[in-house]
C-alpha positions as CSV (number, residue, x, y, z in Angstrom):
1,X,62.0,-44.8,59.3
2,X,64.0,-46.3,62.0
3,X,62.7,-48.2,65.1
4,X,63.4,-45.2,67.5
5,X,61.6,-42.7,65.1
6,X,58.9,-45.1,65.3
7,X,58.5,-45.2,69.3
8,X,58.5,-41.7,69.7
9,X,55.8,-40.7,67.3
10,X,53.9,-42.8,69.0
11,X,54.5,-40.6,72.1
12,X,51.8,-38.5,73.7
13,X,52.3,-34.8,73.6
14,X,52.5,-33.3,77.0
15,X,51.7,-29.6,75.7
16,X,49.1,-30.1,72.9
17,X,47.6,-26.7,73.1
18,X,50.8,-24.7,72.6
19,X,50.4,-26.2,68.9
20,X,47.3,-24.2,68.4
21,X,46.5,-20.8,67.8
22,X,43.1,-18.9,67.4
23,X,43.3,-17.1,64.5
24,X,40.9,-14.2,65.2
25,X,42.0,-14.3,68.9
26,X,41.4,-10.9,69.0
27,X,37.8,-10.4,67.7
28,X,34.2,-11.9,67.9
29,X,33.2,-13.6,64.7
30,X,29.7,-12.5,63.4
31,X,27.1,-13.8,60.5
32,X,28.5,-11.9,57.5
33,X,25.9,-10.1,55.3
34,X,25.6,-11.2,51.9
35,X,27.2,-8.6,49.7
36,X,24.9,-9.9,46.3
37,X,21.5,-9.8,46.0
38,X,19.5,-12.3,45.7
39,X,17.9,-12.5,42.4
40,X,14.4,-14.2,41.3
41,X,14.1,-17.2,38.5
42,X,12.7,-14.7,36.1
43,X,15.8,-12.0,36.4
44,X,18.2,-15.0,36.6
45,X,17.0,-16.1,32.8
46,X,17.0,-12.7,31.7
47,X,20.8,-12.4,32.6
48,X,21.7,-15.6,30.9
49,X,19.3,-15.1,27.7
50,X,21.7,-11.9,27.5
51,X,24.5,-13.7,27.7
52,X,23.9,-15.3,24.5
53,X,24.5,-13.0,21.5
54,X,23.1,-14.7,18.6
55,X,19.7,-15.2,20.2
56,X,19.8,-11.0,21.4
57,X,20.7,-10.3,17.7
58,X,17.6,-12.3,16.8
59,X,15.1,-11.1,19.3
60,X,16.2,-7.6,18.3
61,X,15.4,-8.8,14.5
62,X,11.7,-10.3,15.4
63,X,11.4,-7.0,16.9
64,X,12.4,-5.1,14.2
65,X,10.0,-7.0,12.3
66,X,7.0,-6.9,14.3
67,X,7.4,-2.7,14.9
68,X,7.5,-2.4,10.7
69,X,4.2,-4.8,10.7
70,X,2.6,-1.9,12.8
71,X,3.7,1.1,12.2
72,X,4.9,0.9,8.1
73,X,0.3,1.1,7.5
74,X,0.2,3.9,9.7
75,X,2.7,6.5,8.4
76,X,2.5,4.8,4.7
77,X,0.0,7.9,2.7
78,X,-0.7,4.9,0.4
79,X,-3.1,2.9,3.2
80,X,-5.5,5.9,3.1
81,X,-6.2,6.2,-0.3
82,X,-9.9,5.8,-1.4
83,X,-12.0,6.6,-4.7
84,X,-13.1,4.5,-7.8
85,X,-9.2,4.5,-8.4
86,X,-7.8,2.3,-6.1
87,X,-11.7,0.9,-4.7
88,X,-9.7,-2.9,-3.5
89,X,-6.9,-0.7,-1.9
90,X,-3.6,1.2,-3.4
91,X,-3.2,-0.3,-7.0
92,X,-1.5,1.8,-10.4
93,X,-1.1,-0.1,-12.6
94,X,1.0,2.2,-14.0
95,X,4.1,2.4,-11.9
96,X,3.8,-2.1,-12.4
97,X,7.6,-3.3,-11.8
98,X,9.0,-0.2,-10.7
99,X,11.7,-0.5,-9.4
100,X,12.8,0.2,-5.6
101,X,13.5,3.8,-4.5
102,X,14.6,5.7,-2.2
103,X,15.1,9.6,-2.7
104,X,18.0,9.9,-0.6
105,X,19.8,7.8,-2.8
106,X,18.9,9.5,-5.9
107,X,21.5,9.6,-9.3
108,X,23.4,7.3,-7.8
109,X,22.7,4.0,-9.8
110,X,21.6,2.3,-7.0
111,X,18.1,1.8,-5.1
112,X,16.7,5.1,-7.2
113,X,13.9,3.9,-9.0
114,X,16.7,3.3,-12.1
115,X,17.2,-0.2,-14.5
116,X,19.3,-0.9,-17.1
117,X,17.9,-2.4,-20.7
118,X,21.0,-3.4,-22.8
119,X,18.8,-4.4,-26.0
120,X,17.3,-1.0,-27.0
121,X,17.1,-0.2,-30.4
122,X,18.4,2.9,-32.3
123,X,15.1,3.9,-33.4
124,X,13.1,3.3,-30.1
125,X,16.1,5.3,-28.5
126,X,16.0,8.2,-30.5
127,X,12.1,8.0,-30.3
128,X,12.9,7.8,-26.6
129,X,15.1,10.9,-26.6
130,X,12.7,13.1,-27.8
131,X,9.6,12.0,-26.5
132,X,11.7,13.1,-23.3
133,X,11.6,16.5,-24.9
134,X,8.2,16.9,-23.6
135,X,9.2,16.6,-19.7
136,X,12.9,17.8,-19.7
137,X,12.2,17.5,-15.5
138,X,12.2,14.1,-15.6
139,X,13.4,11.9,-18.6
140,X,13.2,8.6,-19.3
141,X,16.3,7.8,-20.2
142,X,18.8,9.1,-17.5
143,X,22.2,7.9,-19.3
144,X,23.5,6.4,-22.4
145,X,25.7,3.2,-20.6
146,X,27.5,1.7,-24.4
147,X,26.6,1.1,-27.8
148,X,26.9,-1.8,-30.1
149,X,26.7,-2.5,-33.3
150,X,25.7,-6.0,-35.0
151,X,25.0,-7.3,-38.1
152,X,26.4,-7.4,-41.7
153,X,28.4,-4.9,-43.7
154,X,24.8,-3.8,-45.3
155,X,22.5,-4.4,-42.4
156,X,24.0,-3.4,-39.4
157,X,22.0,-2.0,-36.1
158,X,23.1,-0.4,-33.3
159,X,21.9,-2.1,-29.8
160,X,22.0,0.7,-27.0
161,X,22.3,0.3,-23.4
162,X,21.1,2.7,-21.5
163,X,19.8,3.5,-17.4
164,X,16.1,4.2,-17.4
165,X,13.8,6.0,-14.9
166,X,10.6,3.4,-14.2
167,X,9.2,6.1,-12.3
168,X,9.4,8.3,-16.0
169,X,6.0,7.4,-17.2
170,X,5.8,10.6,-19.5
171,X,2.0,11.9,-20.9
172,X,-1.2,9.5,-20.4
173,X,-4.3,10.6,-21.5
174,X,-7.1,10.3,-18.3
175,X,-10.8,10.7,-18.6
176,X,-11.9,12.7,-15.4
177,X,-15.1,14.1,-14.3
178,X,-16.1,18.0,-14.6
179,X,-15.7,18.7,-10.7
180,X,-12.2,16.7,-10.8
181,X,-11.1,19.2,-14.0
182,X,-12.3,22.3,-12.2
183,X,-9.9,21.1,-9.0
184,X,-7.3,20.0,-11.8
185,X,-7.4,23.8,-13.5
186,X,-6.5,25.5,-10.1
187,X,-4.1,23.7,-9.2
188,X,-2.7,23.6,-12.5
189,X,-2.3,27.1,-12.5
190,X,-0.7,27.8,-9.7
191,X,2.1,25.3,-10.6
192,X,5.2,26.6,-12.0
193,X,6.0,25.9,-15.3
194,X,8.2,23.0,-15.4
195,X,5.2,21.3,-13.1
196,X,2.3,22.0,-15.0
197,X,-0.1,18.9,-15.0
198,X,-1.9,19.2,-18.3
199,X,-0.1,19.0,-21.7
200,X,-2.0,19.7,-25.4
201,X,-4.1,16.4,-26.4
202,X,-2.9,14.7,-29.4
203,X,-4.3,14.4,-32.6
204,X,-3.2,10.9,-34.0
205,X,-5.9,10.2,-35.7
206,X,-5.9,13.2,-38.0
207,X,-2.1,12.7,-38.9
208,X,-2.4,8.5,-39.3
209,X,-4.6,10.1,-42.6
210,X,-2.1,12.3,-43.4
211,X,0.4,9.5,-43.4
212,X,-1.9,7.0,-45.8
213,X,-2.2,9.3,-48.1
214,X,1.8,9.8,-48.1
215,X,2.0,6.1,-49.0
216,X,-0.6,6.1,-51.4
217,X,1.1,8.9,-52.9
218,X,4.6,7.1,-53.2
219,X,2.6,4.3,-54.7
220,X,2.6,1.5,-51.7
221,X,0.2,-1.1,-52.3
222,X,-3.3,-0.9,-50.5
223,X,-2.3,-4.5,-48.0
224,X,1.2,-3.2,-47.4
225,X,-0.9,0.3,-46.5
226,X,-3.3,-1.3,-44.3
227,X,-0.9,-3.6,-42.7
228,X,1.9,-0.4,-41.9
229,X,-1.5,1.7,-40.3
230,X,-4.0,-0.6,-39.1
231,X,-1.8,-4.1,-38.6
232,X,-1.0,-5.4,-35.1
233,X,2.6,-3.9,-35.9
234,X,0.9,-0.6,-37.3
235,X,1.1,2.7,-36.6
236,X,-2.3,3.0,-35.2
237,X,-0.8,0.9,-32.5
238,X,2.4,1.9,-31.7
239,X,0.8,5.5,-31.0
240,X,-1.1,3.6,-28.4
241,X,1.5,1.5,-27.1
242,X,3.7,4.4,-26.6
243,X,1.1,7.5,-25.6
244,X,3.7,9.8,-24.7
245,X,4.6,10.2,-28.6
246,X,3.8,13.7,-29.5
247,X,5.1,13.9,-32.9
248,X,5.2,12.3,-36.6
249,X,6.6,9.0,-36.9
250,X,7.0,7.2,-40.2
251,X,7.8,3.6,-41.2
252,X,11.7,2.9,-42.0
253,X,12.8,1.2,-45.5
254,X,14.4,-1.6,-45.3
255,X,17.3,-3.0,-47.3
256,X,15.2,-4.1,-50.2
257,X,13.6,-1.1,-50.4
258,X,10.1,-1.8,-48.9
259,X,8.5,0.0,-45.9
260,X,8.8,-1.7,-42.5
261,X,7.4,-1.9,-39.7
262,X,10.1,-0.1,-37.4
263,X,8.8,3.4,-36.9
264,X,11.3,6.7,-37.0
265,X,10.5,10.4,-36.0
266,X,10.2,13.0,-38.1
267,X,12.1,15.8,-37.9
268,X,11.9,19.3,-39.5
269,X,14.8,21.3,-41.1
270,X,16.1,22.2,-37.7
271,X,16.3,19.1,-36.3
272,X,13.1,19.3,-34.6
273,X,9.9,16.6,-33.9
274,X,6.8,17.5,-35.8
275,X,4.3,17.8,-33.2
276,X,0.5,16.8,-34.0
277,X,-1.1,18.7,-31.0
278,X,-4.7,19.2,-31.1
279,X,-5.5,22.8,-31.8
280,X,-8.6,25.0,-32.4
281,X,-9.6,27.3,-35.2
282,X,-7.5,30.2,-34.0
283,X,-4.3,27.6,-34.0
284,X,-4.5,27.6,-30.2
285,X,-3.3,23.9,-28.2
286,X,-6.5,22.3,-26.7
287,X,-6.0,20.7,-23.5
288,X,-9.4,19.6,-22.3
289,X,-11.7,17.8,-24.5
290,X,-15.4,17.2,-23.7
291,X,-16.9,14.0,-23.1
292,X,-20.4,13.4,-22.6
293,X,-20.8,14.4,-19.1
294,X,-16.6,14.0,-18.4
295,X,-13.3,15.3,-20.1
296,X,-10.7,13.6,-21.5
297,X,-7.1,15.4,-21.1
298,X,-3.9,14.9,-21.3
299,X,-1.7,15.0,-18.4
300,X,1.8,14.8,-17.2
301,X,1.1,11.1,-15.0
302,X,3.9,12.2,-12.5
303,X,2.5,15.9,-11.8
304,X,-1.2,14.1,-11.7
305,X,-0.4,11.5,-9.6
306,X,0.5,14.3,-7.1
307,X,-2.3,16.1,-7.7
308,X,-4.6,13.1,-6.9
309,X,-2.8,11.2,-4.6
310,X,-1.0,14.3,-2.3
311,X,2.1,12.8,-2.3
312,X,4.8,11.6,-4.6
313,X,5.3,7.8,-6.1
314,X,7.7,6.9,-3.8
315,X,8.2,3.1,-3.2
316,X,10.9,2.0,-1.2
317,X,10.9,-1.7,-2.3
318,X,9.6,-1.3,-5.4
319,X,6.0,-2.3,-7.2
320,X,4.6,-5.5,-8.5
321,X,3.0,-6.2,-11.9
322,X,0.3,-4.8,-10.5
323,X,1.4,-1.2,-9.5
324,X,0.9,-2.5,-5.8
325,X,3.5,-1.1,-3.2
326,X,5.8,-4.0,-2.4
327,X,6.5,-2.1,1.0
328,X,2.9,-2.2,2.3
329,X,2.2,-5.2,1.5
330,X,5.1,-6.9,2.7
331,X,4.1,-5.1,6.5
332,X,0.4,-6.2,6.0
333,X,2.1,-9.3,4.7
334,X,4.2,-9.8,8.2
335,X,1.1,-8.6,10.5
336,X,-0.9,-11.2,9.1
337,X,1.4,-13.4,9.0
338,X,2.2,-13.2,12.5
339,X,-1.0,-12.5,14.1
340,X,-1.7,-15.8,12.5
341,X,1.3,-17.7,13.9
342,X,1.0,-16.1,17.5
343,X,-2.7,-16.4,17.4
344,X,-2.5,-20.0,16.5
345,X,0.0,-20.9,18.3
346,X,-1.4,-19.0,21.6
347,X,-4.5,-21.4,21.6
348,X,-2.7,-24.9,20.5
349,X,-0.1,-24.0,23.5
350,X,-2.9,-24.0,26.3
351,X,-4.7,-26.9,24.7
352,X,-1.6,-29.0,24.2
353,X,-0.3,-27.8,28.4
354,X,-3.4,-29.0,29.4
355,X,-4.1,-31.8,27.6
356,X,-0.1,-32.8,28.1
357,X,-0.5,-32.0,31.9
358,X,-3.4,-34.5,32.6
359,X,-1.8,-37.2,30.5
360,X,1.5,-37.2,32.1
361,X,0.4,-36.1,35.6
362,X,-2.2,-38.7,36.3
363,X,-0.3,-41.5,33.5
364,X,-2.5,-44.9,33.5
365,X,-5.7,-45.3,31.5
366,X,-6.2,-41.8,31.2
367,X,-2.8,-41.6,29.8
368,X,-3.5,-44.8,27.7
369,X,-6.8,-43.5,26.2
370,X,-5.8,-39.4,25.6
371,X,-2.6,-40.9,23.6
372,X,-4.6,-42.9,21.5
373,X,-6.8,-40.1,20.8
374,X,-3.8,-38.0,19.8
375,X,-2.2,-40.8,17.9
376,X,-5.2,-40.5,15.2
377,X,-5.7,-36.8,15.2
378,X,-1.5,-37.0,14.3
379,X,-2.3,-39.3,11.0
380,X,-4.8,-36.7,9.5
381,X,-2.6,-34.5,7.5
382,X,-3.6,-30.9,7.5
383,X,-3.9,-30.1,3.7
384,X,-6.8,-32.3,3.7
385,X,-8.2,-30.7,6.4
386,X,-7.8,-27.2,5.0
387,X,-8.7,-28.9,1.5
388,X,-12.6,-29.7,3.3
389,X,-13.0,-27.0,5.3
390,X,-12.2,-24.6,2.4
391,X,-15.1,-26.3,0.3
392,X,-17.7,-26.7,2.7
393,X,-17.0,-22.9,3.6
394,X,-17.2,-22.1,-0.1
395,X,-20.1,-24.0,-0.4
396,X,-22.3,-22.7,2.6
397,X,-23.6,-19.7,1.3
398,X,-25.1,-17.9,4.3
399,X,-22.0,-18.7,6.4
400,X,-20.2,-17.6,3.4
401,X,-21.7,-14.0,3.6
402,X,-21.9,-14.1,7.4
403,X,-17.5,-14.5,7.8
404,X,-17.0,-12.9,4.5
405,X,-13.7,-13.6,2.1
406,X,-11.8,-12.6,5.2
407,X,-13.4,-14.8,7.7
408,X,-13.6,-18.1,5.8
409,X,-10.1,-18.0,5.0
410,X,-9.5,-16.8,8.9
411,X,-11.6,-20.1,9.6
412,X,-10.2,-22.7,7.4
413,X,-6.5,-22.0,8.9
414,X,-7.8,-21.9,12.5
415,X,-9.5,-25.2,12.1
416,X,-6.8,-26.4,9.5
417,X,-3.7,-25.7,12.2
418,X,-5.5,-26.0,15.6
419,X,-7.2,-29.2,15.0
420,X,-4.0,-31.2,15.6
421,X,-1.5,-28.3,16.1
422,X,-1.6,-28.9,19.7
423,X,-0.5,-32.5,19.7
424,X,3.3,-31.7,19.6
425,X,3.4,-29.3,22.6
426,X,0.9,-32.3,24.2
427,X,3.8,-34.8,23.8
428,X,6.6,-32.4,24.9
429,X,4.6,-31.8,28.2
430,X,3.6,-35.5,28.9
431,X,7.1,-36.4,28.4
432,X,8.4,-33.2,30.8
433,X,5.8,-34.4,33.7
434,X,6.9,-37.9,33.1
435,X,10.8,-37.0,33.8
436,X,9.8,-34.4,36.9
437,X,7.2,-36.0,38.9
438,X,9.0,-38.9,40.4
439,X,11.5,-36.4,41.7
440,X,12.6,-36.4,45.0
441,X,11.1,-33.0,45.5
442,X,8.0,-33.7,43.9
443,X,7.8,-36.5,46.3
444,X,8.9,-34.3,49.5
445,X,5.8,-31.8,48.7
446,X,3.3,-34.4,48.3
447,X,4.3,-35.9,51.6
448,X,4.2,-32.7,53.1
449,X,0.6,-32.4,51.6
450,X,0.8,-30.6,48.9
451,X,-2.6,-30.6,46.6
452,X,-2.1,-31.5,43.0
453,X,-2.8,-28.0,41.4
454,X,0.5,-26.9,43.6
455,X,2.5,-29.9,42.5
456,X,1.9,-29.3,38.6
457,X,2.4,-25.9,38.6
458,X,4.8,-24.7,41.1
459,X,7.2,-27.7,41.0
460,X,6.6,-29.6,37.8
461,X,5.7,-26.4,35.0
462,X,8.6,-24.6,36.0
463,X,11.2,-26.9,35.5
464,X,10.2,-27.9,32.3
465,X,9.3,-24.6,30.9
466,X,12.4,-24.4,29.0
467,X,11.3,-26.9,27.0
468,X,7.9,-26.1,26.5
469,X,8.6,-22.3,26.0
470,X,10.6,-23.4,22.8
471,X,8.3,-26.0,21.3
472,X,5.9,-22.8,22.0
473,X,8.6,-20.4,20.0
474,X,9.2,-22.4,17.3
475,X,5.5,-23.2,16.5
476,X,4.8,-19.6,15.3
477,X,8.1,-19.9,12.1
478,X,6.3,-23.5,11.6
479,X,3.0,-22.0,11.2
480,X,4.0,-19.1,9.0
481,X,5.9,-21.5,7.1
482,X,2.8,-23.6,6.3
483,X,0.7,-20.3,5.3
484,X,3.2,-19.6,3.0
485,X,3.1,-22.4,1.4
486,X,-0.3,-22.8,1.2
487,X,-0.5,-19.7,-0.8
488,X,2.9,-19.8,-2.5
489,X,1.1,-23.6,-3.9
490,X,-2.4,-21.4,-4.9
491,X,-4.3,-24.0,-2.0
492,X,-5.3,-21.1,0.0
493,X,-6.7,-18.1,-2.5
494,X,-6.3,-14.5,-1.4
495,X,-7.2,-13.0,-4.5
496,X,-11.0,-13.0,-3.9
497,X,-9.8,-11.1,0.0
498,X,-8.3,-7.9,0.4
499,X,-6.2,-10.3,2.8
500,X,-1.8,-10.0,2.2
501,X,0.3,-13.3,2.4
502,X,4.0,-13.7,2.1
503,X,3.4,-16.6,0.8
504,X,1.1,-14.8,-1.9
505,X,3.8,-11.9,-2.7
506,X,6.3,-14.9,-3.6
507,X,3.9,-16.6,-5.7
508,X,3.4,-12.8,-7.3
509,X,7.0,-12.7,-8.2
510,X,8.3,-16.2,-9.1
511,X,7.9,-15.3,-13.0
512,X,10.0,-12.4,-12.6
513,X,13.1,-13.2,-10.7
514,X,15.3,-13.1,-14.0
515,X,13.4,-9.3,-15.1
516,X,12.4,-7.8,-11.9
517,X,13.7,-9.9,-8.7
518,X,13.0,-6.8,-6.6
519,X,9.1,-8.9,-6.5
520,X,10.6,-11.8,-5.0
521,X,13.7,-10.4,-2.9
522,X,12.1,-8.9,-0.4
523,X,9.3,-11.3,1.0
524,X,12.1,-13.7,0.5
525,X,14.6,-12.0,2.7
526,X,11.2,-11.3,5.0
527,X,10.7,-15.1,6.0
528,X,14.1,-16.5,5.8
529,X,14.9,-13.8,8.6
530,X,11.9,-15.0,10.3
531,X,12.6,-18.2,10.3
532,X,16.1,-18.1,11.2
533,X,15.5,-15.5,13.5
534,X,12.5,-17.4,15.7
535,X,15.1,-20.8,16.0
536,X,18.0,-19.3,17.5
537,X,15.4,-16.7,19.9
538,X,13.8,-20.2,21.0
539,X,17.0,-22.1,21.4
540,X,18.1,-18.8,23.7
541,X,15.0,-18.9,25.7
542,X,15.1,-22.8,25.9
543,X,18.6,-22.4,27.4
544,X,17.7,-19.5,29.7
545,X,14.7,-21.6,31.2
546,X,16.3,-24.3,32.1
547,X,16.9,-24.1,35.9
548,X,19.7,-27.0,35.7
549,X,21.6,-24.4,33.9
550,X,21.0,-22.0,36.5
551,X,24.6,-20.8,38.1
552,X,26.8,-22.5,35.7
553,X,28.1,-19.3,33.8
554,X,28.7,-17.9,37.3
């Protein structure tokens, strides 16, 4: 800039004001009303928990979880179920490892109550086949899949694999009492006839003589006899094994010419099974036989089941080994489950805020002494405490009978997780009220005279509930992870309690993963989703509590 330019900006201005304009010279400015509302703390974490999808997918999950642990008992048929038959709860033994079903996927292949064996013999097939014969409504064996054929040129077999209906039980015999078989008649008769209940008893006895005397008669030897009737292979015992069998069976030959102990059906000139029904003098089927003050009879188990039970044997996930409902047990399962967890974590949360609030708060030799105190209930591990309490509940006999199975086991886990449970959320608190009550706030409201009470929890608590709220969150996956365990490990015994564990239902099917997995799939899918489902919710509320957050996403 040259020397004149220089001079002459240093010049006054002699009209200043005709530089300036007013630029609402025409109108008189007011306070503006805020077009937003304002919103509270509580609303203002709700908008930002919503804001994070993976921790809405979860909650929604949890959710999902904790409805089926209500309401799944209360519209399940099989939760109200009583008599001698099921006196410990809903238990048949004869539906064990069924697999799951549901109707509305029925033929299909898949979840319909179906399985595929790929090892069955010819024999047991054809055996199969015509026991079917009996209850053409619903067979056994729903569709020949391939056959194959091994062996030698002389000794070949052929290995079939086949789809099979679990649900196909066939014909059990039942002993029932006289005012259950008067019930049974009537309704009975006024089933149609492809749902009649009771079939014509069988007479095995009576044709297992007919049968030794055949041998005799083609000169087999009394030990080959006796071991082809009465052995642990025999015939005797394949008739019980397989009470559906209506008709003659017979041992095959082998390739050397000797009887076996593989079993064929016998067949008349039309191609027909040789039934051995029970009849009475005037050749009639008897379907009721008396039995001192009972009758035994022989009943289609499908048709009876309804008849006993009301409903059909439908089981959505399936059965155990023990002909228990997978389904119901896995929602008493959850409830228990988390009852537990919230339960115990409900009561270590207050005792840990309270115990964590006076430590940090106050800090110094109260501090000093409650850390110390925490430092030695920390080193105690829990199994040993659940170990003790377990015994000296076992071993007290009239607190024994006062809690019951239920209660002591109720008992040991309180004590067991509460005893030093609470020390983790203690920790997390102390530390929070260490970080927040040298703040300048803090120190603004004690100034202005603010008591201690007001300090804690209207200044303090909320600004480190984020963190507390998931500490709180994720205690109740840790706790139901440590049931499980427990019982999955056999520490914690159920059996002797009518009491449902996940951890119990995976111990139930850990021997069948490689012939049933249904057993262990579904309490498995149960808790991972719990687990995984109760971080990411806690990580979402964590995030959605913490007020330094607050307005960022705006």
């Amino acid at each position: 800039m040259s020397e004149m330019n220089k001079n002459e900006a240093l010049l006054p201005v002699e009209n200043e004001k005709e530089m300036f304009e007013f630029a609402n010279a025409d109108k008189t400015l007011h306070d503006t009303k805020f077009e937003t509302k304002p919103i509270s703390y509580l609303h203002d974490c709700l908008r930002r928990f919503a804001k994070n999808k993976a921790s809405v997918v979860a909650g929604i999950i949890i959710l999902l979880i904790v409805l089926f642990a209500i309401f799944e008992p209360i519209v399940d048929p099989k939760s109200y179920v009583t008599g001698s038959d099921y006196v410990n709860g809903y238990r048949d033994s004869v539906f064990a490892n069924a697999t799951p079903y549901n109707p509305l996927f029925k033929g299909t292949g898949f979840w319909d109550g179906t399985a595929v064996i790929s090892n069955m013999k010819e024999n047991t097939y054809n055996i199969r086949k015509l026991t079917d014969l009996e209850n053409p409504n619903r067979p056994y064996i729903v569709e020949l899949l391939e056959v194959n054929e091994e062996g030698g040129i002389f000794n070949k077999q052929k290995n079939y694999v086949v789809r099979v209906d679990t649900y196909a039980v066939g014909n059990l015999t039942e002993i029932i009492s006289t005012s259950e078989y008067e019930k049974l008649l009537k309704y009975n008769e006024a089933q149609p006839d492809d749902q009649k209940v009771l079939k014509p008893l069988v007479d095995v006895n009576t044709y297992l003589e007919k049968a030794r005397a055949k041998l005799e008669a083609e000169g087999v030897d009394a030990s080959a006899i006796s071991q082809l009737i009465d052995g642990t292979s025999g015939m005797k015992q394949y008739y019980q094994d397989n009470p559906s069998i209506y008709f003659e069976i017979y041992p095959v030959k082998g390739s050397n010419g000797r009887y076996t102990t593989t079993y064929e059906a016998v067949l008349d000139n039309s191609g027909k099974p040789i039934n051995i029904y029970m009849t009475d003098e005037n050749g009639d089927y008897i379907y009721a036989m008396k039995q001192n003050a009972d009758y035994e009879v022989r009943v289609d188990y499908i048709e009876y089941y309804k008849f006993k039970n009301g409903f059909d044997p439908v089981f959505l996930f399936g059965c155990n080994s023990q002909g228990q409902d997978i389904c119901l047990r896995l929602a008493l399962g959850c409830r228990f489950s988390l009852l537990l967890g919230i339960g115990i974590t409900i009561i270590n949360f207050i005792i840990g805020l309270i115990w964590g609030a006076i430590s940090g708060y106050y800090g110094g030799t109260a501090d000093l002494i409650m850390e110390r105190i925490t430092d030695i209930l920390s080193n105690v591990p829990s199994i040993i405490i659940m170990t003790i309490v377990q015994i000296q509940l076992n071993n007290n006999l009239a607190l024994n009978q006062a809690l019951g199975a239920v209660g002591c086991i109720v008992v040991a886990f309180l004590i067991a997780f509460v005893y030093n449970g609470w020390v983790g959320v203690s920790s997390t608190t102390r530390m929070q009220f260490y970080r927040f009550k040298g703040q300048e706030y803090v120190l603004a409201s004690r100034t202005l005279g603010a008591r201690d009470s007001r300090l804690i929890f209207k200044h303090i608590l909320p600004n480190a509930a984020g963190t507390l709220v998931t500490s709180c969150v994720l205690m109740v996956p840790s706790v139901i992870f440590s049931e499980s365990n427990l019982s999955y490990l056999g520490i914690i015994d159920f059996s002797t309690s009518n009491i449902v564990s996940l951890g119990a239902m995976l111990n139930d099917g850990q021997g069948k993963l490689s012939t049933y997995p249904h057993i262990l799939l579904f309490p498995a899918i149960v808790i991972s989703l719990l687990m995984i489902s109760f971080n990411l919710f806690g990580n979402g509320l964590r995030d959605a509590f913490n007020t330094s957050l607050r307005g960022s996403e705006d």
